[in-house]
C-alpha positions in Angstrom: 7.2 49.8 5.5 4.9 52.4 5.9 7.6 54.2 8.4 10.5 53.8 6.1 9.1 55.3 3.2 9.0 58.6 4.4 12.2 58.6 5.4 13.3 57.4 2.2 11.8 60.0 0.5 13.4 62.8 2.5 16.8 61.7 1.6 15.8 62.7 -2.0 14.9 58.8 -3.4 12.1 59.1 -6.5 9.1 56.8 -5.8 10.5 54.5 -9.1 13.9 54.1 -7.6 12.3 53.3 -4.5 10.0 50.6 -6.3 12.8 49.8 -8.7 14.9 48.5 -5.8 12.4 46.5 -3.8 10.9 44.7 -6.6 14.4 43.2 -8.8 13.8 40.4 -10.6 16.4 38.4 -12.9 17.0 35.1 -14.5 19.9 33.0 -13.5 21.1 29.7 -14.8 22.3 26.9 -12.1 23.4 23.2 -12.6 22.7 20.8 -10.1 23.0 17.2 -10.0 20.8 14.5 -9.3 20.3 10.8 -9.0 17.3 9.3 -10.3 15.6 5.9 -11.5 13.7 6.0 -14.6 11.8 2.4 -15.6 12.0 2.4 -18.8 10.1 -0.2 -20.8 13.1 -2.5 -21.2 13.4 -2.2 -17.5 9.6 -2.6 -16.5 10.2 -6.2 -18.9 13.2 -7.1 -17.2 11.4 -7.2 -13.9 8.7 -8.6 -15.2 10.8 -12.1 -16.1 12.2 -11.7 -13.0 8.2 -12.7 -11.5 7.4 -15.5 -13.8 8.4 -19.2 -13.2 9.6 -21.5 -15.8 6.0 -22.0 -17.4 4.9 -18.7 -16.8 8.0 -17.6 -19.1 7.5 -20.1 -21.6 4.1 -18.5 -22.1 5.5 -15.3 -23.0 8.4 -16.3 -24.8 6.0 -18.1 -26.8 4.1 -15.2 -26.9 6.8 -13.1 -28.0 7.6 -15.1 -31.0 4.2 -15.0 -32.5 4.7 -10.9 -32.8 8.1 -11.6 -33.7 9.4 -13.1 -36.7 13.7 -12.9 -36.1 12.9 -15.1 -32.6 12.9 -18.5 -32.7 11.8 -20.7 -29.5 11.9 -24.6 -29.0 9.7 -25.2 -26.7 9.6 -27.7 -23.8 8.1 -30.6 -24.3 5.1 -31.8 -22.2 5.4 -34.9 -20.1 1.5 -35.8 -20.9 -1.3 -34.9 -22.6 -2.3 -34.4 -26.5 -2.7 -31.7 -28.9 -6.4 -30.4 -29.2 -7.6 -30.4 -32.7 -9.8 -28.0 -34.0 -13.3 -29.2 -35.4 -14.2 -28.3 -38.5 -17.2 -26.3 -39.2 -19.2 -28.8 -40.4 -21.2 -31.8 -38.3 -18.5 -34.8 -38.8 -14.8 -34.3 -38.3 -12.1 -35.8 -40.2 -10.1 -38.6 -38.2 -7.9 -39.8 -40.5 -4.2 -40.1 -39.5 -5.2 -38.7 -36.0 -4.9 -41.1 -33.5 -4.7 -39.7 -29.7 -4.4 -43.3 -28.1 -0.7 -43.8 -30.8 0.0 -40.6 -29.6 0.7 -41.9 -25.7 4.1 -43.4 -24.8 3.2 -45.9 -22.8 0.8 -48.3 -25.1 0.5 -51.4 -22.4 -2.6 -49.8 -21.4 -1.0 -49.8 -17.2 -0.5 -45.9 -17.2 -3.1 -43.5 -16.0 -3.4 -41.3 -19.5 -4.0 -44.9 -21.3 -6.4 -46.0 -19.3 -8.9 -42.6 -19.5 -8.3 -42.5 -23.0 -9.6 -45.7 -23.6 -12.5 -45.7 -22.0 -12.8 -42.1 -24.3 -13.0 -44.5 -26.9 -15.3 -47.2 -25.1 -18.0 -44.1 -23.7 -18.2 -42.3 -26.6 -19.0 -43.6 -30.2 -19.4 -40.5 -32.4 -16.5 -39.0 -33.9 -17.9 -35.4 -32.7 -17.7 -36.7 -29.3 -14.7 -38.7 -29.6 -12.5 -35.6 -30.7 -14.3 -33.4 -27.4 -13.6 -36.8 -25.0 -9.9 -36.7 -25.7 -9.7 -33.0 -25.4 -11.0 -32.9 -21.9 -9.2 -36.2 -21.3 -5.8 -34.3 -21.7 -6.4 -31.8 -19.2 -7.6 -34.3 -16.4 -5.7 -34.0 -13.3 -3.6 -37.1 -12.0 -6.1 -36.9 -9.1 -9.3 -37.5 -11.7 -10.6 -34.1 -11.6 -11.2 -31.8 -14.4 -9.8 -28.0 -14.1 -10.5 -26.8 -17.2 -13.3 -24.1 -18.3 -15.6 -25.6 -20.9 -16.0 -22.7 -22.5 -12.1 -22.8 -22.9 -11.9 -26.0 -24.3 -15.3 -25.6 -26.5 -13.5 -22.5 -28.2 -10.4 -24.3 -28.7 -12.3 -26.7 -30.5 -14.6 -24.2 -32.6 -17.4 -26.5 -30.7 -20.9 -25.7 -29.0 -20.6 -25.7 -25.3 -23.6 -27.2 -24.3 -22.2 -30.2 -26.8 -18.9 -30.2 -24.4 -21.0 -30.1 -21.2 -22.9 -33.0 -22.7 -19.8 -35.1 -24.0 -18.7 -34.7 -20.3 -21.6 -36.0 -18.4 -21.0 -38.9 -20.8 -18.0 -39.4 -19.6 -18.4 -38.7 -15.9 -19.9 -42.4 -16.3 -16.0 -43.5 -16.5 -14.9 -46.1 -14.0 -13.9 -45.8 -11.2 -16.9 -43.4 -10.2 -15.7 -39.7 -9.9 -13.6 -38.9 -12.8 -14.0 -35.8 -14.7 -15.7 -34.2 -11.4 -15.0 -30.7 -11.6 -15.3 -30.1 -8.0 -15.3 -31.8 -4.3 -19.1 -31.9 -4.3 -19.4 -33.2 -7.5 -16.8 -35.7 -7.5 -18.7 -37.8 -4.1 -22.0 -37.5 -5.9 -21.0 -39.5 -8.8 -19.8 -41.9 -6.1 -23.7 -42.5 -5.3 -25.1 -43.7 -8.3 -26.1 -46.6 -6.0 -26.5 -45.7 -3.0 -30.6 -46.4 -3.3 -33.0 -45.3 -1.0 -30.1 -43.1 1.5 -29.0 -41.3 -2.2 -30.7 -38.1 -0.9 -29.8 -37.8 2.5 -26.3 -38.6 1.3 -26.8 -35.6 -1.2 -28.0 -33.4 1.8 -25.0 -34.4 3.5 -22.7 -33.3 0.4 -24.3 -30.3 0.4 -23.3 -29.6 4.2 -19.6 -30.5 4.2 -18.6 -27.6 6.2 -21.1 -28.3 9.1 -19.2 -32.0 8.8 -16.0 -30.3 8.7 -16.6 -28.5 12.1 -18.4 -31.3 13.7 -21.8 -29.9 13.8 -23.4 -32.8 14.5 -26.9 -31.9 16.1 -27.6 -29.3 13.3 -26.8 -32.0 10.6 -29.3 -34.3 12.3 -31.9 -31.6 11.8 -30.5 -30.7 8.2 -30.9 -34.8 7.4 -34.0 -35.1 9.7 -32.2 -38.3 11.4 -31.4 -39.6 14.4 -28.2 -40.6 16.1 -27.3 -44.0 14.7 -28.8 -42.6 10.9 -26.3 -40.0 10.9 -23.6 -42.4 12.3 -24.6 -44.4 9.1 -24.5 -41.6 6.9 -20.9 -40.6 7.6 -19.9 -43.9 7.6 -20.7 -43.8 3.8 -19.2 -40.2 3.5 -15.8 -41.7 4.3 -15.7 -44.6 2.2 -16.0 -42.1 -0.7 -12.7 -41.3 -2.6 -12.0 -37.7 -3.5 -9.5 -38.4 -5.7 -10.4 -41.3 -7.8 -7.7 -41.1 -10.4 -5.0 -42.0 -7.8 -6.8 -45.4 -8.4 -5.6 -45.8 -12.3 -2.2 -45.0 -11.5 0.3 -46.0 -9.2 -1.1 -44.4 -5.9 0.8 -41.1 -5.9 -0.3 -37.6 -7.6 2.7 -36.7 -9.4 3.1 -33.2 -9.1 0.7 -30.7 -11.2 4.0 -28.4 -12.1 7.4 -29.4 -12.4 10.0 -27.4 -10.1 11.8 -24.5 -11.3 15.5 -25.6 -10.1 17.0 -28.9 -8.4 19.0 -28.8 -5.6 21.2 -32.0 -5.6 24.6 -33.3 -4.0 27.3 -33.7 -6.9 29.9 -36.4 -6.9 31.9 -35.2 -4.6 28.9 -34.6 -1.9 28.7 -30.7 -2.7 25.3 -29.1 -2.9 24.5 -27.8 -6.3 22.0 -26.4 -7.9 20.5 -26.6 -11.3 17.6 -25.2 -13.6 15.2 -27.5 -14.4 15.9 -27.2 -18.2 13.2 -29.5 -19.1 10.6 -26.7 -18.1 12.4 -23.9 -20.3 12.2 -23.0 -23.7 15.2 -22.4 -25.7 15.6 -19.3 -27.6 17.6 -18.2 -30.8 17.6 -14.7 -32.6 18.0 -15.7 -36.7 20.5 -13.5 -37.5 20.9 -15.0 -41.3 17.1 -14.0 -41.8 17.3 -10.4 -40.5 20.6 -10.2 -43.4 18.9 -11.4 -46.0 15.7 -9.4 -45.2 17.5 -6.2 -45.1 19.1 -6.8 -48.1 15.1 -7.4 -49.8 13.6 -4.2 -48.4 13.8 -0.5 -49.2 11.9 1.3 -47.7 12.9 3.3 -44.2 9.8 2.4 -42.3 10.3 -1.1 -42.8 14.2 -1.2 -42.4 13.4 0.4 -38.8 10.9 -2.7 -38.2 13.3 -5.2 -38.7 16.0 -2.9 -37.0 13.7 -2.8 -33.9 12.0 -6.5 -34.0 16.6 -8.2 -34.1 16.9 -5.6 -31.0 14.3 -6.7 -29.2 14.8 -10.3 -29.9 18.7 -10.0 -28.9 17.7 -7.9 -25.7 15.2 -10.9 -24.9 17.7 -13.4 -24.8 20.3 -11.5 -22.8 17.5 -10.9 -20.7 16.2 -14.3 -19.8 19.6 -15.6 -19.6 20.2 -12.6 -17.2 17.0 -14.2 -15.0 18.4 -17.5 -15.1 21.7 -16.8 -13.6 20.2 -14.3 -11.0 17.8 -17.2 -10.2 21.0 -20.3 -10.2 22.8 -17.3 -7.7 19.9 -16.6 -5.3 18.7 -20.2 -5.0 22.2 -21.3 -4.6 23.2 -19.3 -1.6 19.8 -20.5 -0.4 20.6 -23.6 -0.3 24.4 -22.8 0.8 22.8 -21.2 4.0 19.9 -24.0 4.6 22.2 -27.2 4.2 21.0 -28.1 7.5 17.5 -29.0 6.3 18.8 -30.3 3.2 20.6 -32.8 5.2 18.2 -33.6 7.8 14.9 -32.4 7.3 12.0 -29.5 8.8 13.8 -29.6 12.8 16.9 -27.9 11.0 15.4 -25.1 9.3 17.4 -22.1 10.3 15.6 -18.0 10.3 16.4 -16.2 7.1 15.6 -12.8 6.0 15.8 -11.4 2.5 18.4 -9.2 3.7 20.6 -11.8 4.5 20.8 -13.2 0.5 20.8 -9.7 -0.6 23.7 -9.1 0.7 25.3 -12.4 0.3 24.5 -11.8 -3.6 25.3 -8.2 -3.9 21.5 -7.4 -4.9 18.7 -5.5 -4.1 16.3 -6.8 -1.5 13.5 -6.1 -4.0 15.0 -8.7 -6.7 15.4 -11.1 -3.9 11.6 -10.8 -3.4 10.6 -10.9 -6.8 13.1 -14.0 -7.6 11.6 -15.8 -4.7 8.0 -15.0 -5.1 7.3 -17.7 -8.1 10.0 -20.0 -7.9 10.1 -23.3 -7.0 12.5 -25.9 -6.0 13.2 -29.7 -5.9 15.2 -30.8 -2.9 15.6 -34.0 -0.9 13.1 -33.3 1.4 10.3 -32.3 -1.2 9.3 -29.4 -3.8 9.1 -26.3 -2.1 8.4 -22.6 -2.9 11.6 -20.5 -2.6 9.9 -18.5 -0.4 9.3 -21.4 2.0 13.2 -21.1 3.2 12.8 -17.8 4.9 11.5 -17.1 8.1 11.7 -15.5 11.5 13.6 -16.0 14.2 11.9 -17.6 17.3 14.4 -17.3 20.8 15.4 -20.5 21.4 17.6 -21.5 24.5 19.9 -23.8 22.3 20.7 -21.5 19.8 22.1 -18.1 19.6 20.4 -17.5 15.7 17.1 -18.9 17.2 14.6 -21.2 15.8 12.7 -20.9 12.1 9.2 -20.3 12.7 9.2 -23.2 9.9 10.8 -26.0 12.4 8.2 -24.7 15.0 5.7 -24.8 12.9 6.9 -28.2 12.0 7.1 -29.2 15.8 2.9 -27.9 16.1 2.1 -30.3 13.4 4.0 -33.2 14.6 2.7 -32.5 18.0 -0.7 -32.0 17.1 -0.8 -35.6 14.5 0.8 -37.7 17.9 -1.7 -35.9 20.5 -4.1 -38.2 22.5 -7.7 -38.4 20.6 -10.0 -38.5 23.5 -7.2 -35.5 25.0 -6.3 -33.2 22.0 -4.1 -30.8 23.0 -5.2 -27.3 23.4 -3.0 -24.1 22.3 -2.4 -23.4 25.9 -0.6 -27.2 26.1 1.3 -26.7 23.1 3.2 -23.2 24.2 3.8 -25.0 27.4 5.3 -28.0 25.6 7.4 -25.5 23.2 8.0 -23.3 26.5 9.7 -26.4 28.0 12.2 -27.3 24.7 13.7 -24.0 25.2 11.8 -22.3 22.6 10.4 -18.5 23.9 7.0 -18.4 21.9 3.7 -17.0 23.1 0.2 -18.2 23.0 -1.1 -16.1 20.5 2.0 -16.8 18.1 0.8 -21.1 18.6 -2.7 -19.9 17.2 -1.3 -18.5 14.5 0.5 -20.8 13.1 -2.0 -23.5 13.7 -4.2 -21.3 11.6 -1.7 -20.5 8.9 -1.1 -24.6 8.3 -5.1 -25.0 8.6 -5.1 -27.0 12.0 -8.3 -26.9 13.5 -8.6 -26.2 17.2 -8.7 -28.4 19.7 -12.8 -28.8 20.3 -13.0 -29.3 16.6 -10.5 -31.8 16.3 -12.1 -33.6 19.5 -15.4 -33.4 17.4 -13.6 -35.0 14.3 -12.2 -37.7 16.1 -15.4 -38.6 17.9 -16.8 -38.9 14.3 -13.9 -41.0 12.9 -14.8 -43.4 15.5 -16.4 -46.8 15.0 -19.0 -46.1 17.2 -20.5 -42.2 16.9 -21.3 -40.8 19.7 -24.1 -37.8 18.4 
């Protein structure tokens, strides 16, 4: 630069025509065209239904209605339980025409709702305490346990909650002993009521379920102060304790706590099909004839663009949801198309699946695959599973060019691990070996980890459970 510009000069250049020249600047328009995804909110809801599960969206269509007034939902109605009633705000509560126990279906006093609800009505005299028993009563657990936050059933009820808390210890007197237990430790201490003199060691012992759990034995004698045949005692009692009393007042089996999402069933003609559960969905309706005659009623602009927007918003809703459902009937039912094998015979059968795989079966993004799959599940022949349960890697397997699920071999660990030898329990070494020898090419550390995922102790704990199991203790 500094060499050219005398030359430049010599040839008779001006230093502005020199500048001029070097330093041109201009504005030019240019159209270019690109591809890019906004979310708008419409979208960001969409995907949002696309998460929830059938009670997760009746939550928000409920919700949804109560901000708008041109949606109407029917809700689905619930297999048990009763409608909490508010308190009034002064000391007695009026009773009349409100009977929970008239409310139940089943009146001959056999099923399990029946028989909590009247001994509601045998533990607790006041009317106060009466309306709080059958409040806490609805949300007990099939398996006796209580799940529910006082504090969320207290505000419900406009009530105190130390007057919940002390309705509930009333009621943790209910027979058999361990209802309305809120936890595992608290359910097997209101099994000892009379356990006499051994009632505190047995509460130490409560108190130290993990060390049981691993088989600590020597540092629960020290925790207990006891020796061998003391401890052997002890445990004895520990296992003739029910965790889950409320299995007793019904017919033996915890029905489940949610009801699946979809049903996978073979039609008449032996076809696999599959179905919403519709019972577990709300049905929605946009009132058309009310957004009419309202617009007819109002004047003004800003409230002819409030009902404009609330009838778009309820119209987008429904297409939306009933967008979710079909996405969710197409997914599960290639699912199901692809894993007919365990359908028909159980676990052994699973077969590997990737996300990619329905993606492109269904023409969809991998992502909506996820997010269709993460919440949902489904009721099959062989049990209620996540829809997330059907896919899994590929293990090599001699026997098969697709390989093996890592759900059938996890399926082989447990079934191996539930017929080992107790004195002999099989260590993760013996169970590669064993898998090694099916024809299935799987490594050490991949054993551990699936014993760990399916919370399968190793093989010196088991050893250390079974030796306490045993008639005769060996501390």
């Amino acid at each position: 630069m500094l060499q050219l510009y005398p030359a430049l000069v010599s040839y008779g250049l001006s230093d502005n025509r020199i500048l001029g020249d070097m330093f041109q600047v201009s504005m030019q328009a240019q159209l270019a065209q690109r591809q890019s995804l906004v979310f708008t909110p419409q979208l960001q809801q969409a995907i949002k239904l696309l998460l929830l599960n059938n009670v997760d969206l009746t939550s928000y269509v409920e919700k949804a209605a109560e901000e708008n007034p041109f949606l109407e939902v029917k809700l689905p109605e619930v297999s048990r339980g009763i409608p909490m009633v508010p308190m009034s705000s002064g000391s007695a509560v009026d009773q009349s025409g409100y009977d929970p126990i008239s409310m139940l279906v089943d009146r001959a006093g056999e099923t399990f709702g029946a028989q909590v609800f009247a001994q509601v009505e045998d533990l607790l005299s006041d009317h106060d305490d009466r309306a709080i028993g059958y409040a806490l009563a609805s949300h007990l657990e099939p398996t006796g346990w209580l799940l529910v936050a006082l504090e969320d059933v207290a505000a419900n009820l406009c009530a105190d909650v130390a007057q919940v808390d002390q309705v509930l210890r009333k009621l943790q007197r209910a027979e058999p002993a361990g209802l309305f237990a809120r936890n595992l430790r608290e359910c097997l201490r209101l099994q000892l009521r009379d356990a006499g003199k051994d009632r505190a060691k047995m509460h130490v012992l409560i108190d130290h379920l993990n060390l049981v759990q691993q088989g600590a034995l020597p540092e629960l004698r020290r925790k207990l102060d006891c020796n061998k045949e003391q401890l052997a005692g002890y445990l004895r009692q520990l296992r003739r304790l029910n965790p889950k009393p409320g299995l007793e007042l019904g017919d033996g089996h915890a029905v489940p706590l949610q009801e699946p999402d979809l049903c996978a069933f073979k039609d008449a003609e032996g076809e696999w099909s599959v179905e919403l559960n519709n019972s577990t969905l709300p049905v929605i309706k946009v009132d058309e004839e009310m957004g009419r005659k309202v617009r007819k009623l109002i004047g003004k602009d800003a409230d002819c663009e409030f009902v404009r927007g609330s009838l778009g918003t309820a119209r987008w809703l429904t297409r939306a949801i009933l967008q979710r459902n079909e996405t969710s009937i197409k997914v599960a039912a290639e699912i199901v198309r692809y894993q007919k094998p365990f359908l028909d015979e159980g676990m052994q059968k699973m077969r590997p699946l990737k996300l990619k795989m329905i993606a492109d079966a269904v023409g969809l993004h991998e992502s909506t695959i996820s997010r269709v799959t993460s919440s949902l599940t489904m009721q099959t022949p062989q049990g209620c599973f996540p829809l997330k349960a059907f896919f899994s890697a590929a293990i090599e397997s001699d026997g098969s060019d697709e390989g093996a699920s890592a759900w059938a071999i996890r399926n082989k660990i447990r079934n191996m691990v539930g017929a080992e030898p107790q004195n002999r329990p099989f260590s993760d070494d013996k169970i590669t070996s064993e898998l090694n020898s099916q024809g299935f090419q799987i490594a050490r550390r991949t054993v551990a980890k699936y014993r760990k995922l399916d919370r399968i102790p190793s093989s010196s704990q088991r050893r250390r459970s079974y030796e306490m199991s045993a008639p005769s203790i060996q501390c």
